[in-house]
C-alpha positions in Angstrom: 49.5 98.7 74.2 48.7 100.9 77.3 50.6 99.9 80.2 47.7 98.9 82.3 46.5 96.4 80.2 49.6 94.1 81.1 48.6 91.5 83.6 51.1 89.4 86.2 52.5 92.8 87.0 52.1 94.4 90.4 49.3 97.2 90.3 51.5 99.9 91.2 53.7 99.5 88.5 51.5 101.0 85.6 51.0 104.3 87.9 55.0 104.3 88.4 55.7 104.3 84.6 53.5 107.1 84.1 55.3 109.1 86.5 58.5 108.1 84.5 56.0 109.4 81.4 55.9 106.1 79.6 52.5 105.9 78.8 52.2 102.9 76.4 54.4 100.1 75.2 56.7 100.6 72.4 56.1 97.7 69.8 58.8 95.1 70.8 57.5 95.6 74.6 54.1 95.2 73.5 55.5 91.6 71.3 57.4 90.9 74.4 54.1 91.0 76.7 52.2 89.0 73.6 55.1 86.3 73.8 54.0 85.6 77.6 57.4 87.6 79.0 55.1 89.0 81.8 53.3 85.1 82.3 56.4 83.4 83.5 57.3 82.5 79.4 61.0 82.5 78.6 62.1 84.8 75.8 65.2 86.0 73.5 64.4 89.8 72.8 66.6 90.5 70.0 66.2 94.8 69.5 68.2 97.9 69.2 69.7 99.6 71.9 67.0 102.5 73.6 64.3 100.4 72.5 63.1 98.9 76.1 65.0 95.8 76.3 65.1 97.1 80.3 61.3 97.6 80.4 60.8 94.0 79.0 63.5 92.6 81.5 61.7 94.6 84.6 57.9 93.2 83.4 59.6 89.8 83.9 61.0 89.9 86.9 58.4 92.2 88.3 56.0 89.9 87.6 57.6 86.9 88.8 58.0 89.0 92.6 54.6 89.6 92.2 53.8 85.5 92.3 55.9 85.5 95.3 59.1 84.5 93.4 62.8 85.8 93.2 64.5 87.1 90.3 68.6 87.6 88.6 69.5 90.1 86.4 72.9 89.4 85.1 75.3 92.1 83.7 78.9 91.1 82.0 80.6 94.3 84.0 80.3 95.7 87.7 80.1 98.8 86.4 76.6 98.3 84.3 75.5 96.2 87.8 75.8 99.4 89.6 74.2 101.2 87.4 71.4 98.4 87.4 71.3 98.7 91.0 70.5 102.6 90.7 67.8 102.1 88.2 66.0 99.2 90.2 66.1 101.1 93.9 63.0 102.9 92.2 61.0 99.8 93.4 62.5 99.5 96.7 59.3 102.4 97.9 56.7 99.7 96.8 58.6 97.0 99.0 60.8 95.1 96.9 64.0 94.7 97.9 67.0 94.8 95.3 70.5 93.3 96.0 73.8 93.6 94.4 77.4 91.3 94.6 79.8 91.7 91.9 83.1 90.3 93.9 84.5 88.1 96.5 84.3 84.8 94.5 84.9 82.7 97.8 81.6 84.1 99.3 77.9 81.9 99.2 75.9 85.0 98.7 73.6 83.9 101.9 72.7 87.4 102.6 70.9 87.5 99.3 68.5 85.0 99.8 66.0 87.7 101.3 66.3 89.8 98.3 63.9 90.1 95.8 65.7 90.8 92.6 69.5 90.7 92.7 72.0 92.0 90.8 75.0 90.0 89.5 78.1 89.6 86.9 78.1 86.4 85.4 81.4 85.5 87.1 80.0 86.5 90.1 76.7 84.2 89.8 78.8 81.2 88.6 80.8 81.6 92.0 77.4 81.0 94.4 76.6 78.1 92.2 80.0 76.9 92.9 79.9 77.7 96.6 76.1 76.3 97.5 74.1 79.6 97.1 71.0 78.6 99.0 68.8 80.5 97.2 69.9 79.8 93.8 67.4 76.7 93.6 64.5 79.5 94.8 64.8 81.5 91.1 61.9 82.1 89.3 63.2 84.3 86.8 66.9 85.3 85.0 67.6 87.8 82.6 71.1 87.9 80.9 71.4 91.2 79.5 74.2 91.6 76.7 73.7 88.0 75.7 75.3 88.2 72.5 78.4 88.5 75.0 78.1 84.5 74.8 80.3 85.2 71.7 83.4 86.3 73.7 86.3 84.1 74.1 86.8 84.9 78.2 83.6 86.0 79.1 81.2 83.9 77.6 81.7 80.4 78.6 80.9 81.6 82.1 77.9 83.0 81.2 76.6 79.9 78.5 77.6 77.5 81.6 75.9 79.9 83.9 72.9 79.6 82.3 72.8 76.4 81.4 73.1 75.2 85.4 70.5 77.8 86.3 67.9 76.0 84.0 69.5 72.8 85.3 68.5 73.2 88.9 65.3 75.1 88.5 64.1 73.1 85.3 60.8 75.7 85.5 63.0 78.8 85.3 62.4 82.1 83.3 65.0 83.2 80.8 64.8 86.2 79.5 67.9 86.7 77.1 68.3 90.6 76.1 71.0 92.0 73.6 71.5 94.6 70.5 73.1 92.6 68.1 72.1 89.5 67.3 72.9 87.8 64.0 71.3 84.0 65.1 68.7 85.2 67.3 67.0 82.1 66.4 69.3 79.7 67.1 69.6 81.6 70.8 65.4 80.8 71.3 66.1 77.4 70.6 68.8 76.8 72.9 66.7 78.5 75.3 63.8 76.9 75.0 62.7 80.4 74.3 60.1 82.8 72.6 61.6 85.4 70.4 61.3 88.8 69.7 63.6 90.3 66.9 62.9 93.7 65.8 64.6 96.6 64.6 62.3 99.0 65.7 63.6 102.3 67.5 61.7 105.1 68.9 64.0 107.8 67.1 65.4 107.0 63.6 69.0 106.1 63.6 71.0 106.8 60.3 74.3 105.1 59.2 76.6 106.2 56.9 80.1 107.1 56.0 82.0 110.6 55.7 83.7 111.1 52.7 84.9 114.1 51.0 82.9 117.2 52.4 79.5 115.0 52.8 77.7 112.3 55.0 76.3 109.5 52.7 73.7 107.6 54.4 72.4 103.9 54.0 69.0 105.6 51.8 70.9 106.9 49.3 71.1 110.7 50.5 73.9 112.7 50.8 74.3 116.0 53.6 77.3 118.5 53.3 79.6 118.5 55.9 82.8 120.6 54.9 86.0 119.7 56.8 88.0 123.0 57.2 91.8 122.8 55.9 92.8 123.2 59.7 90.2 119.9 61.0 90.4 116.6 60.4 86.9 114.9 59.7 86.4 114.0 63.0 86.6 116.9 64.6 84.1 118.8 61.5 81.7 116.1 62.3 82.1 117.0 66.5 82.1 120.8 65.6 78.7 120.3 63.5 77.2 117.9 65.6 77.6 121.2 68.7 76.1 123.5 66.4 73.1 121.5 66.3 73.1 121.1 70.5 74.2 117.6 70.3 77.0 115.3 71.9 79.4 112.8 70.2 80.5 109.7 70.5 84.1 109.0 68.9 85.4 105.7 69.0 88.8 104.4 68.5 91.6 101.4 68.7 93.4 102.3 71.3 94.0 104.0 74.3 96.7 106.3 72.9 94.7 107.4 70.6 91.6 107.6 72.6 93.9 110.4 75.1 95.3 112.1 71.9 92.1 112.4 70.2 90.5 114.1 73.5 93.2 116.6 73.6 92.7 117.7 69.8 89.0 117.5 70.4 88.9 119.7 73.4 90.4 122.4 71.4 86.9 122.0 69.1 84.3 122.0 72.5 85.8 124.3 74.7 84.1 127.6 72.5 81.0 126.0 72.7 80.5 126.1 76.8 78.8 128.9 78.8 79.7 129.8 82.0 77.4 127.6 83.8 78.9 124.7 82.5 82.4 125.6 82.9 82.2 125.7 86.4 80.2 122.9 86.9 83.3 121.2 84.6 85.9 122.9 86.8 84.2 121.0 89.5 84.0 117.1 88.1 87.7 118.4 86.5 89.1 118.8 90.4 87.1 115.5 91.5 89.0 113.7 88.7 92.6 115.2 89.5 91.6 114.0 93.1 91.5 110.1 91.7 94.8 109.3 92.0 98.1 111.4 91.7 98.8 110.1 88.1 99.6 112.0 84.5 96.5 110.3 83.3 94.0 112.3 86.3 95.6 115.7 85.3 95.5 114.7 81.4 91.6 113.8 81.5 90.4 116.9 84.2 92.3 119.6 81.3 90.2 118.0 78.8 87.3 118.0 80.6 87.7 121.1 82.0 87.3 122.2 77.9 84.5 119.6 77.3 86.0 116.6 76.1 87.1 113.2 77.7 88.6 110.0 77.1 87.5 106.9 78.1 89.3 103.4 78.3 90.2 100.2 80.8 93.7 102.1 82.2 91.5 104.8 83.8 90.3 103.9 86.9 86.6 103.1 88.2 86.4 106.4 89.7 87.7 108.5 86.6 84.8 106.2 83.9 82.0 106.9 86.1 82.6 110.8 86.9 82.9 110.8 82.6 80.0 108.6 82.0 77.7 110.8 84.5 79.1 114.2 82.8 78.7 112.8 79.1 74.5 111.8 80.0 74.1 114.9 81.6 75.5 116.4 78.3 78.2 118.6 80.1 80.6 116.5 78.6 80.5 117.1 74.5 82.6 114.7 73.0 84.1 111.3 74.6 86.9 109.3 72.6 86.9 105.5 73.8 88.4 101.9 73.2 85.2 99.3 72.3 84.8 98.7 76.5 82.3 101.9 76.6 79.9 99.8 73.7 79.5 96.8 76.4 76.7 98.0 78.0 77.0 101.6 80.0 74.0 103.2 79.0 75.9 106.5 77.2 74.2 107.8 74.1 75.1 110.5 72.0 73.8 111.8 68.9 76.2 110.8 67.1 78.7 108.2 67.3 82.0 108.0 64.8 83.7 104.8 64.3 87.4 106.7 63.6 89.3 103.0 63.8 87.8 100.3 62.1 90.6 98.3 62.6 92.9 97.1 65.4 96.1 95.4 66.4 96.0 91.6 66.7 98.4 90.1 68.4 97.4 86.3 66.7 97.0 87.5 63.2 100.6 89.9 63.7 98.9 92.9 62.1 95.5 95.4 62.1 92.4 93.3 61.6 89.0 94.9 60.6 86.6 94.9 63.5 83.4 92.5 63.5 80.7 93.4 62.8 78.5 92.9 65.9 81.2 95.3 67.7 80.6 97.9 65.1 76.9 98.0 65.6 77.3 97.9 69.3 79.1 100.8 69.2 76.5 102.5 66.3 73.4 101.6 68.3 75.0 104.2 71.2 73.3 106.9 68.7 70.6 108.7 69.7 68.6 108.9 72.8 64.3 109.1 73.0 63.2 112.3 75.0 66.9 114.2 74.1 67.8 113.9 70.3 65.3 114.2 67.3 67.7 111.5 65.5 70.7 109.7 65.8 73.4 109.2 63.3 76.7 106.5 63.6 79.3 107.3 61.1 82.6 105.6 59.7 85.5 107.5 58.0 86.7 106.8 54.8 89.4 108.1 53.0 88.7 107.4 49.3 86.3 106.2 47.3 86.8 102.6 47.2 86.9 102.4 50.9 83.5 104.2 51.2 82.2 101.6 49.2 84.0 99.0 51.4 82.7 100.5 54.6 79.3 100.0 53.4 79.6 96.3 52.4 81.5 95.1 55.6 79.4 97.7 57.9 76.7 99.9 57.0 74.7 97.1 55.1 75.8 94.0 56.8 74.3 91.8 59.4 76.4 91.2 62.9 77.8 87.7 62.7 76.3 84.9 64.1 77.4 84.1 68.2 79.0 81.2 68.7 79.9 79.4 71.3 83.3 79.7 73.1 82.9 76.8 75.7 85.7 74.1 74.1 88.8 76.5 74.4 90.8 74.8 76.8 90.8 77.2 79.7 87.2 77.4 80.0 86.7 73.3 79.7 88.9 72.6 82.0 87.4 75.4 84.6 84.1 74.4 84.3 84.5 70.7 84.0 86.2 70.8 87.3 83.7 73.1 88.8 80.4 71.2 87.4 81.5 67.9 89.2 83.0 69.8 92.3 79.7 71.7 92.5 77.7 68.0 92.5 76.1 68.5 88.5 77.6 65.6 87.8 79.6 62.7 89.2 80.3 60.6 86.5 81.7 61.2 82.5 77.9 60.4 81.0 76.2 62.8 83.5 78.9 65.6 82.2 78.0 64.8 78.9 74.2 65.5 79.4 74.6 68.5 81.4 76.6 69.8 78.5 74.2 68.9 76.0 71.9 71.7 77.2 74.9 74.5 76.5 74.9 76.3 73.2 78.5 74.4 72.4 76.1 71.4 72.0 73.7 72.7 70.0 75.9 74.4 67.9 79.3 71.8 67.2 78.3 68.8 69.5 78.5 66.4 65.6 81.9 66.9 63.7 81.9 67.4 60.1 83.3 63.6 60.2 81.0 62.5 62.0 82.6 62.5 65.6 81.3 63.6 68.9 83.3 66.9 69.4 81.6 67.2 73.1 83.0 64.3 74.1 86.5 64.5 73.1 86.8 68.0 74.5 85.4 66.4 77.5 88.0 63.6 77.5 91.3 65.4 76.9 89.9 67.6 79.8 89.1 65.4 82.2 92.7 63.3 82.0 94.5 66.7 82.3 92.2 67.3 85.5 92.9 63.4 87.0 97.0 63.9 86.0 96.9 67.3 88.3 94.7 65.5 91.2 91.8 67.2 90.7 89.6 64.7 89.9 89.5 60.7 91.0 87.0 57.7 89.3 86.8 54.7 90.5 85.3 53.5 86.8 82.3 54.5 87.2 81.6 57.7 90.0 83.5 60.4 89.2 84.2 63.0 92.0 86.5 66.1 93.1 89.2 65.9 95.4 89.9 68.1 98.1 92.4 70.0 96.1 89.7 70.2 93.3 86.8 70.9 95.7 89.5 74.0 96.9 90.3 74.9 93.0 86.8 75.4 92.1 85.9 77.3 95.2 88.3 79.5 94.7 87.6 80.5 91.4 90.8 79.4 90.1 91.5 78.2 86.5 92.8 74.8 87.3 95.8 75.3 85.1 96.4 78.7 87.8 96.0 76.5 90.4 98.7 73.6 89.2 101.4 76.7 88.5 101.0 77.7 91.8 101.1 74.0 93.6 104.5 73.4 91.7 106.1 76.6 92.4 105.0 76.6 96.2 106.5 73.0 96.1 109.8 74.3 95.0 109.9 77.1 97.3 111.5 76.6 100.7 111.4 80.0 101.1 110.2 82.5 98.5 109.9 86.3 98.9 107.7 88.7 97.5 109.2 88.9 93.9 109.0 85.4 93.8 105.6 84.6 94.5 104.6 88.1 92.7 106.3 86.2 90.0 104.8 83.5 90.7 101.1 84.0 90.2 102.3 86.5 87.7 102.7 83.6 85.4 99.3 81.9 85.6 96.5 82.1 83.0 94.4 83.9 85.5 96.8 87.4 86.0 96.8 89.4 82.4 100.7 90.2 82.2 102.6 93.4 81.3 103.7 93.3 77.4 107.5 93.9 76.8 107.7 96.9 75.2 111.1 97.3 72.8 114.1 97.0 74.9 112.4 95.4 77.7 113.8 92.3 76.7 117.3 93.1 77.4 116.4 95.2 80.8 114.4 91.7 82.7 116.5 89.3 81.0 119.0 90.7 83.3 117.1 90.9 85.6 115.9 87.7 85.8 119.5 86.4 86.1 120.1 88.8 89.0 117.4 87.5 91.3 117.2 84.5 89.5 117.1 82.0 93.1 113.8 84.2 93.9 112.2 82.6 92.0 109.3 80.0 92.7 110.1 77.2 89.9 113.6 77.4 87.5 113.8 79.8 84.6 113.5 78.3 81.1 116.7 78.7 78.9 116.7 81.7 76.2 116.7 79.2 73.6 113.0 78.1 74.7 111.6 81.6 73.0 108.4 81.5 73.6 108.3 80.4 77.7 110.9 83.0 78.1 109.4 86.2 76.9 106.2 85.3 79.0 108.1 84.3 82.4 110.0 88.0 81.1 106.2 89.3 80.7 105.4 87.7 84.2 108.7 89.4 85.8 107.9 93.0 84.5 104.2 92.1 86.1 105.9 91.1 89.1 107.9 94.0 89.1 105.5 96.3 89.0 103.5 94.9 92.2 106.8 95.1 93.9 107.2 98.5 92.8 103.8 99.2 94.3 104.2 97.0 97.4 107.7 99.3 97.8 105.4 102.4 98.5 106.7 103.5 94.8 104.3 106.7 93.8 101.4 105.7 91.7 102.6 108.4 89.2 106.5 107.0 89.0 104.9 103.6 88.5 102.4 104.4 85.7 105.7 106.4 84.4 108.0 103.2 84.5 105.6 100.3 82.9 103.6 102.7 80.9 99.9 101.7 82.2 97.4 104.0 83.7 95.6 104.2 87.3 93.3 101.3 86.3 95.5 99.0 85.0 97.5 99.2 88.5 94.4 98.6 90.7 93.7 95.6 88.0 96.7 93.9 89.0 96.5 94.9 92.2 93.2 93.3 92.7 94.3 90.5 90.8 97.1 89.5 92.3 95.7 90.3 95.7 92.8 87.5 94.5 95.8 84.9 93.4 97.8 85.5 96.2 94.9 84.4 98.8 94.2 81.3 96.3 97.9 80.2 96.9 97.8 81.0 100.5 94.6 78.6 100.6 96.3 75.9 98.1 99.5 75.8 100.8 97.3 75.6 103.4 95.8 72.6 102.1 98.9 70.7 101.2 100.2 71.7 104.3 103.4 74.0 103.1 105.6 76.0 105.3 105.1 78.6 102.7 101.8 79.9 104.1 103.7 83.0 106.2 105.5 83.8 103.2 102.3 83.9 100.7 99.9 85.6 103.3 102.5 88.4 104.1 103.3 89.1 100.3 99.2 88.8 100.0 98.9 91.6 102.5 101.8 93.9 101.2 100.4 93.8 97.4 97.0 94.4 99.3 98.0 97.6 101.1 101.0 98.8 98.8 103.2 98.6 101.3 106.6 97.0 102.9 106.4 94.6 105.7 106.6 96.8 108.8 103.4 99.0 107.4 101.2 95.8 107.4 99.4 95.9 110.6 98.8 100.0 110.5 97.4 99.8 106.9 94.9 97.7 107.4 93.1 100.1 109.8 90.5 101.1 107.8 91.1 104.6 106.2 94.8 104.3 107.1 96.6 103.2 104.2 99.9 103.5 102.1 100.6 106.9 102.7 98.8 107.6 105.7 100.7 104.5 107.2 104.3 105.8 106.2 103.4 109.2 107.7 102.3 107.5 111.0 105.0 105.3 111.0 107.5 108.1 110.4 106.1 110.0 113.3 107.2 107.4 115.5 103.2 105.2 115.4 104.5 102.0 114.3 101.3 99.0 114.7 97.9 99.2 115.4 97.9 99.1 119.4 100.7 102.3 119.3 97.7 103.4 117.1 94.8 103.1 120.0 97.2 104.5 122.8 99.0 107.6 120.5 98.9 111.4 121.5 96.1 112.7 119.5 98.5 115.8 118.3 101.3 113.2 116.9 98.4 111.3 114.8 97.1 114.8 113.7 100.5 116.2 113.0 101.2 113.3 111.1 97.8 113.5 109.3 98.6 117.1 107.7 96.2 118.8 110.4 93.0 117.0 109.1 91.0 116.6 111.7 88.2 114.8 110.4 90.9 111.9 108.9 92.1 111.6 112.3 89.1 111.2 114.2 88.3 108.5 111.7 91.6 106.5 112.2 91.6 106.9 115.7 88.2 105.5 116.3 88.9 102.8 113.5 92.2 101.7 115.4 89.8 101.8 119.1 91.3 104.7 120.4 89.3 105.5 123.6 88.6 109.8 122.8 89.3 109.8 119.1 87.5 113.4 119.0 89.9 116.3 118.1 88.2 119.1 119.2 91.0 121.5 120.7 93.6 119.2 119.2 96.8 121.4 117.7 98.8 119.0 115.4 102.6 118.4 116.6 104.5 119.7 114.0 107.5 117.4 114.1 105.3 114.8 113.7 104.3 116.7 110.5 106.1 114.8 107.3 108.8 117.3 106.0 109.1 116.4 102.5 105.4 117.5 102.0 105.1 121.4 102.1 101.9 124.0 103.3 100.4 127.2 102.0 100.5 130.1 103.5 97.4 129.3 105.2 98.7 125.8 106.7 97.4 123.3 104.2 99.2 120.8 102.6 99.7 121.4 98.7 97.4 118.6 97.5 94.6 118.9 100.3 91.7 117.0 99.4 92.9 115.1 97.4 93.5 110.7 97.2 95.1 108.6 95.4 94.7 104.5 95.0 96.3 104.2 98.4 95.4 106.0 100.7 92.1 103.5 101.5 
């Protein structure tokens, strides 16, 4: 099907997809347009990845701009709605507007309501409904990419409820339901109400197979030579063929220790394969990635890059994925070892992709559990990409015969599993109960009931095997938990939020979160940073630090030294379980005090064993849960609020109380602050009235940084123009060249903004 012969869209998008050299429709586009996807008709597309599941999602929502309407593309990370947002300015020239908002869960999103297609992470979407969007009743059109994500334990209740209100209040709405890997495609349609569209078509072949021995065997029966050298290990034969032929590979892995060790031994394998063009444009993305943040993990990845390898996992920070991810598509990067996260979504192919680790540690089953098989193919369908590679090819490892032959029965051959719906675990009932009947979906128990029956939960387990309504006894033990922690009042009949409820749901909070917090404000008279660190530390909402061997002893201590910090009493040793994780929550608490103590990013990633991302995780995090409880005392009327807003502001910044006020000038910071502060510069007014040659001195001579504080903090001539920097305002511990500059010029770390 030519592009031009699909109606609904606006004219000028036929003309823009030849520029883009797309001609005609692949065959699932052309089944999408057939199914009505372009006519306002709700669809599952269920095809491989590189296929156009992004040109189907675009000749929806185009189409539904074109008829005057407003369109939501939701994306399970902020990382793949950025890269959304770069994809979709294309159609900003022909005057449609695109909008992104991946954060602040307390905001209503009004801005957006003169987009035309915006951009949004489930969570983020939930949080409008919950906070009155205005425009959320104005949607024409939604497509949830990765839908299969549905499946995930945290994720995808958000998104299954997500859904299910967005059809609720616009009962005319488009869904357009995109994903890979899905094994009950039509048991999606139909919750949906949908049209479907399952194919397996790809515009380049994609082989899968196993290495065993010296050979690839591939699912149709051939075999190919490929000899691992007595000084290799199959992976890195499989990486060094793979250059020979021009392309990039894709090695994924269980963990993140392996995913740095495996860069390291693969660098050793890419680095005689670049030229001298591409070993200074690597020497280039290597110095931005040392710039990231003064950590062993930025040196670690820019030496591997800087030979043509990378890792890639969730303790790197935002800044260190995307430089990687851009390096990899442009193919200046030749090999990238990951963890699963780089198969959710990022748009990364490779020609080939090697699952190493099949397996990987499970904390509930105590041991290494084989790998589903949707996650496999998620990571096999990053193979190949149309327009670069004449093929792609995803290989496993084996190492014997039986296992080859196991490989191909659990992986190669199989189908991914069936999704299934994740709504009735506790945490996401009770979130979502709370926030459906705060948000006005329903306001009594039958009105729950129906607006659950339209969630996949329903369709899929609503009748027990006994013959019992599951739906409504997860919705009955919910809603008394809700109603014993005054979250929720009936007369009988109307059932309604209270305040505190109304406050829980607006702030995002999992109610359980919420009640931790309330009882350890309540028992703090007057709690200090530890403690309320500690504090929301311990709620379901904050991910805490596991205790490594010998931590126990360390924080048990510990936790008996500053044992009246804390913000509730501490369980006795002989209750196991509820005193490793208030231990877990200390070390977590620990660590953010450690960071609010101006501690170096590096001796902190040193000390708890975590990596730049993980720190700017909790950070965030606790910064999130720390403004919740400032907003919960605030309500009940605590004297804590002072307390929680300062250690809010300290975890915030990273710094100690008396930095507070000069951090939070924009583009001070941490460091910055400490310097100023040392020089004598000690709150934001000293700031607006300081000599300019103190600030500059205490700056390290950068003019440019200076000019930007200054006119941040309102100082009346920020400019520095014939400015000499005082050098006893210059910090001491921090050296210069022998041309003036400080050893480290250039470069930033998490706090400095």
């Amino acid at each position: 099907m030519d592009v031009s012969e699909v109606s609904g869209v606006p004219p000028w998008f036929a003309d823009h997809l030849r520029e883009e050299g797309i001609e005609s429709l692949y065959p699932p586009q052309a089944e999408a347009v057939e199914a009505g996807v372009a006519d306002g008709e709700s669809l599952v597309a269920s095809v491989p990845t590189a296929s156009g599941k992004t040109l189907i999602a675009q000749l929806a929502m185009l189409s539904a701009v074109s008829r005057g309407g407003k369109a939501l593309y939701i994306v399970p990370l902020r990382a793949l709605a950025s890269e959304k947002r770069e994809e979709f300015a294309a159609f900003e020239q022909f005057g449609v507007s695109i909008g992104v908002s991946t954060g602040n869960y307390e905001d209503d999103g009004e801005w957006l309501a003169e987009k035309d297609i915006i951009v949004a992470t489930s969570e983020k979407v939930d949080s409008l409904v919950r906070n009155g969007a205005p425009w959320i009743g104005d949607l024409d059109c939604v497509v949830a990419d990765e839908v299969h994500l549905v499946d995930d334990p945290n994720r995808g209740p958000t998104l299954e409820v997500t859904l299910a209100k967005l059809r609720r209040v616009n009962p005319n709405l488009q869904v357009v339901a995109l994903s890979a890997t899905v094994g009950n495609a039509e048991a999606m349609a139909e919750w949906l109400d949908a049209a479907l569209v399952d194919s397996e078509w790809r515009p380049i072949d994609l082989r899968k197979g196993v290495h065993y021995g010296q050979a690839l065997h591939f699912d149709d029966g051939s075999q190919q030579e490929l000899r691992v050298k007595s000084s290799e290990k199959p992976t890195e034969a499989i990486v060094r063929d793979t250059l020979s032929d021009g392309g990039s590979t894709l090695v994924f892995v269980n963990s993140r220790r392996n995913a740095e060790g495996a860069a390291k031994r693969l660098a050793n394998t890419t680095t005689g394969w670049l030229d001298d063009e591409e070993k200074a444009q690597l020497a280039e993305i290597a110095e931005e990635l040392r710039g990231v943040s003064d950590t062993e993990t930025s040196d670690d990845l820019a030496d591997c890059v800087e030979k043509g390898a990378a890792f890639h996992h969730a303790g790197c920070a935002s800044e260190h994925r995307s430089l990687v991810e851009d390096a990899f598509r442009e193919r200046l990067i030749k090999v990238v070892s990951a963890t699963p996260t780089l198969a959710a979504g990022v748009n990364t192919p490779s020609r080939r992709v090697v699952v190493r680790d099949w397996r990987r540690y499970s904390g509930e089953a105590g041991g290494m559990q084989p790998l589903s098989v949707l996650e496999v193919h998620q990571m096999m369908g990053r193979a190949g990409r149309p327009g670069r590679d004449p093929y792609g090819e995803a290989l496993l490892l084996a190492n014997s015969h039986d296992e080859l032959d196991e490989l191909f029965e659990r992986y190669v051959w199989a189908d991914p599993e069936a999704v299934e719906s994740k709504l009735a675990r506790e945490p996401s009932m009770r979130t979502h109960l709370l926030a459906t009947v705060a948000s006005g979906f329903a306001d009594s128990r039958e009105a729950l009931l129906e607006f659950l029956d339209q969630t996949l939960y329903a369709t899929q387990y609503r009748q027990g095997s006994d013959g019992t309504d599951n739906l409504e006894r997860v919705v009955d033990s919910t809603l008394e938990y809700l109603r014993a922690n005054d979250f929720i009042e009936d007369d009988g009949e109307r059932l309604q939020a209270t305040n505190l409820g109304h406050t829980v749901s607006r702030l995002y909070l999992d109610p359980m979160s919420a009640a931790e917090i309330i009882d350890g404000l309540q028992a703090a008279s007057n709690p200090t940073a530890l403690g309320l660190f500690h504090l929301v530390s311990r709620t379901p909402d904050m991910y805490e630090l596991y205790l490594r061997s010998g931590d126990r002893e360390e924080y048990t201590m510990l936790a008996y030294e500053r044992e009246s910090e804390f913000c509730g009493n501490l369980p006795s040793e002989f209750e196991e379980e509820r005193f490793d994780d208030w231990l877990s929550a200390l070390k977590t608490a620990r660590m953010l005090e450690d960071w609010a103590g101006e501690v170096d990013e590096d001796e902190i990633t040193e000390r708890y064993g975590v990596g730049p991302g993980d720190i700017r995780g909790k950070v965030d995090t606790a910064e999130w849960l720390l403004g919740a409880a400032e907003s919960l005392a605030s309500e009940l009327d605590l004297a804590t609020v002072p307390a929680v807003r300062e250690a809010r502001k300290r975890v915030q910044h990273g710094v100690g109380e008396e930095l507070i006020d000069l951090a939070g000038v924009r583009g001070v910071g941490r460091k910055r602050a400490r310097r100023l502060f040392d020089a004598g510069i000690e709150t934001r007014a000293d700031l607006r009235e300081a000599e300019k040659s103190v600030v500059l001195g205490a700056l390290r001579g950068r003019e440019k940084t200076a000019e930007n504080v200054l006119e941040a903090a309102g100082h009346q001539s920020p400019s520095m123009d014939g400015v000499r920097p005082d050098e006893e305002a210059r910090p001491e511990a921090e050296p210069t060249d022998a041309a003036g500059n400080d050893d480290g010029e250039g470069q930033s770390s998490l706090g400095d903004f």
